[in-house]
C-alpha positions as CSV (number, residue, x, y, z in Angstrom):
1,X,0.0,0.0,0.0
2,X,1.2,3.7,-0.9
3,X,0.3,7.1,0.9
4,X,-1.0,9.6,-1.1
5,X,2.9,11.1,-1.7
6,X,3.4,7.8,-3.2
7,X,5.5,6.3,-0.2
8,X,5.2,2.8,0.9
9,X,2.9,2.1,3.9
10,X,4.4,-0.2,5.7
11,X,1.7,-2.3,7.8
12,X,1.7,-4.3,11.2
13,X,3.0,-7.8,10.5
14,X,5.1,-6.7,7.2
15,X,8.2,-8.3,6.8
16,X,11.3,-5.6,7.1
17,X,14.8,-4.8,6.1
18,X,16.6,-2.5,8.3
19,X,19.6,-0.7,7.3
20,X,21.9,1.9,9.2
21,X,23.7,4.6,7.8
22,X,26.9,5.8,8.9
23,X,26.2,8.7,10.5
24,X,23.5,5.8,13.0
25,X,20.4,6.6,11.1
26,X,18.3,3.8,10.6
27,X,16.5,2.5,7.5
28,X,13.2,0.6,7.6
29,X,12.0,-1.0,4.2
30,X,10.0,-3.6,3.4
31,X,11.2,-6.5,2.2
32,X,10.2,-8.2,-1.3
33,X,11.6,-11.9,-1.7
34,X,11.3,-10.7,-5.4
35,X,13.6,-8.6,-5.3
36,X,16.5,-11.0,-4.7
37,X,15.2,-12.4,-8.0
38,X,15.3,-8.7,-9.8
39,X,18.4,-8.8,-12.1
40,X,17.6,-12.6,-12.7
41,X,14.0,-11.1,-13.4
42,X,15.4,-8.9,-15.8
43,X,17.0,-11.3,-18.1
44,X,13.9,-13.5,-18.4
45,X,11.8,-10.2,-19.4
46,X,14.5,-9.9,-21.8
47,X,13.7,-13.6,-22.8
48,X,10.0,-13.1,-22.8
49,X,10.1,-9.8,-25.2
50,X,12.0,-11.5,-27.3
51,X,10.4,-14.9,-28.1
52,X,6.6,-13.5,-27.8
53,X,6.7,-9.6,-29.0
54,X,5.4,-8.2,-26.1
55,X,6.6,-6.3,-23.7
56,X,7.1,-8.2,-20.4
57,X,7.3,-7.5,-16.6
58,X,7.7,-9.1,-13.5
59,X,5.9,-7.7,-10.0
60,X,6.8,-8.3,-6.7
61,X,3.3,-7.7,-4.8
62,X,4.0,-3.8,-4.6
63,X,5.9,-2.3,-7.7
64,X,7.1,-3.6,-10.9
65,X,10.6,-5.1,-10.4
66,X,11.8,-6.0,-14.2
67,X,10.3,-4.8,-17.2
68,X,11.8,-5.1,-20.9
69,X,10.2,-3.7,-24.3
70,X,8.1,-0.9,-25.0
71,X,6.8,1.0,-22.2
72,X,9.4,-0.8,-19.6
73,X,11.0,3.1,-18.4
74,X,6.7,3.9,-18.0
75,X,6.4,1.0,-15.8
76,X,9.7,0.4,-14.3
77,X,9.5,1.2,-10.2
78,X,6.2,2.1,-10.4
79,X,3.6,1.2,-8.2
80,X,1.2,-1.7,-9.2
81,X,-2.6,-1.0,-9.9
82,X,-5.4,-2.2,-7.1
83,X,-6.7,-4.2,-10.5
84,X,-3.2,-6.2,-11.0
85,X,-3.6,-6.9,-7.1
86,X,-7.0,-7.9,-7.2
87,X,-5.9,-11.0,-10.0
88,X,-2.8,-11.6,-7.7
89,X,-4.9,-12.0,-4.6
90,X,-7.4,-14.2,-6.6
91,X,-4.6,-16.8,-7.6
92,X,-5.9,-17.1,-11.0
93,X,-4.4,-16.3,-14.8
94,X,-5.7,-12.9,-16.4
95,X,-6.0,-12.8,-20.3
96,X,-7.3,-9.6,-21.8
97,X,-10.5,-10.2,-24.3
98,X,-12.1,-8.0,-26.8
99,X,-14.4,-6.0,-24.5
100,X,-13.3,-6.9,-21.7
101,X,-12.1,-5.2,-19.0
102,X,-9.0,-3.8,-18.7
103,X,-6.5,-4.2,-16.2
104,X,-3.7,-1.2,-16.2
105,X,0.0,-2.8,-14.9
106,X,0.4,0.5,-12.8
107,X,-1.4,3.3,-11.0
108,X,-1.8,6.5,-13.1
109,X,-3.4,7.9,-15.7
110,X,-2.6,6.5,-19.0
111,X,-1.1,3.0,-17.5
112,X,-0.2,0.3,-20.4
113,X,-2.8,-2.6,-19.5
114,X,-2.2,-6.4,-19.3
115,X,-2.3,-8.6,-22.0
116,X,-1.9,-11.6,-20.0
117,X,-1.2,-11.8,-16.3
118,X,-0.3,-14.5,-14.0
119,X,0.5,-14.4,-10.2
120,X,3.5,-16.3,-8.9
121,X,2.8,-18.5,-6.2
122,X,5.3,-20.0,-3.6
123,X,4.5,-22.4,-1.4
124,X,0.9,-21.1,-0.8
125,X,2.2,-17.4,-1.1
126,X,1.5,-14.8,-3.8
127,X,4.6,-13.1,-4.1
128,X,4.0,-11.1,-7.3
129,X,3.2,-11.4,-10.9
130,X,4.3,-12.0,-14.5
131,X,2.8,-9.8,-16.8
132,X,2.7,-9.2,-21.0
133,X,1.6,-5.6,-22.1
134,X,-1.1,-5.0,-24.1
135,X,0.4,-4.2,-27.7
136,X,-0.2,-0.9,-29.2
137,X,-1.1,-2.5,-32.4
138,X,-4.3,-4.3,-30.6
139,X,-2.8,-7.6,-31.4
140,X,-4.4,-9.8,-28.8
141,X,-2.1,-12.2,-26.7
142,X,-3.1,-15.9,-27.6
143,X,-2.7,-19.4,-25.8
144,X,1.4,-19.2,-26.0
145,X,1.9,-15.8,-24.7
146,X,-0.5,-17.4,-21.4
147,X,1.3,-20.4,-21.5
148,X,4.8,-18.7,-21.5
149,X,4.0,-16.3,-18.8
150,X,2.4,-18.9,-16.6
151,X,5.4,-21.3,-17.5
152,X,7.5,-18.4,-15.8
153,X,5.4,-17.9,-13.2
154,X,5.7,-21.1,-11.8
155,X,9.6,-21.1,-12.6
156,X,9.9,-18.2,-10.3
157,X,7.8,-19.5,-7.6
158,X,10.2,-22.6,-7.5
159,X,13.1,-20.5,-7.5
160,X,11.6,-18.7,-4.5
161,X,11.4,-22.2,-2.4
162,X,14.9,-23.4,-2.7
């Protein structure tokens, strides 16, 4: 959760990182087991882009954590939309369909929507999300773009278990 200045809330029983400066100031932050993953993260974006055309991201369960393609500097660090939570907290694959509604990737007007989104799951946790951007031609993403992301997802859940 974010304040209204777009700083993290950090809530009663969230896990913490806590980090002291030189000069003894300390540092609270909340931690994001995704983020060890992030440079690893970035490389399979990277992978994604490249075999499916889309642009691709990876979420932790606050911001976006990897991005490559079109519109990663939009979404890059930016906070994730209460839409992209809601199909994170419901543990199931999102596909965008003509009509349909639309989930934007990140808060703010003018937010690239998903294409295809699926939550990563580890060992009963929701710990984020892999996510295709909608294309600006209107291409719409088929059965392999879902089945790649979700292959993905699950890679990076095991990941997060060992």
């Amino acid at each position: 959760m974010y304040s209204s200045s777009g700083v993290k809330v950090i809530s009663d029983g969230d896990p913490l990182e806590i980090y002291t400066e030189k000069d003894g100031e300390v540092i609270f932050k909340k931690y994001s087991p995704m983020g060890e993953l992030s440079s690893f993260a970035e490389q399979i974006c990277e992978s994604m882009h490249k075999t499916a055309e889309y642009a691709a991201a990876v979420c932790d369960r606050d911001s976006v954590i990897a991005a490559a393609g079109a519109g990663r500097k939009e979404i890059i660090d930016r906070h994730i939309s209460p839409e992209l939570e809601q199909i994170m907290e419901g543990r199931r694959a999102f596909r965008a369909e003509p009509g349909g509604r639309r989930v934007p990737i990140t808060d703010g007007e003018n937010a690239p929507g998903a294409a295809v989104a699926v939550p990563i799951l580890s060992e009963g946790d929701v710990l984020g999300c892999v996510v295709f951007l909608e294309r600006p031609d209107g291409v719409r993403a088929g059965d392999t773009e879902l089945k790649l992301a979700t292959t993905v997802s699950g890679f990076l859940g095991k990941q997060m278990e060992s």
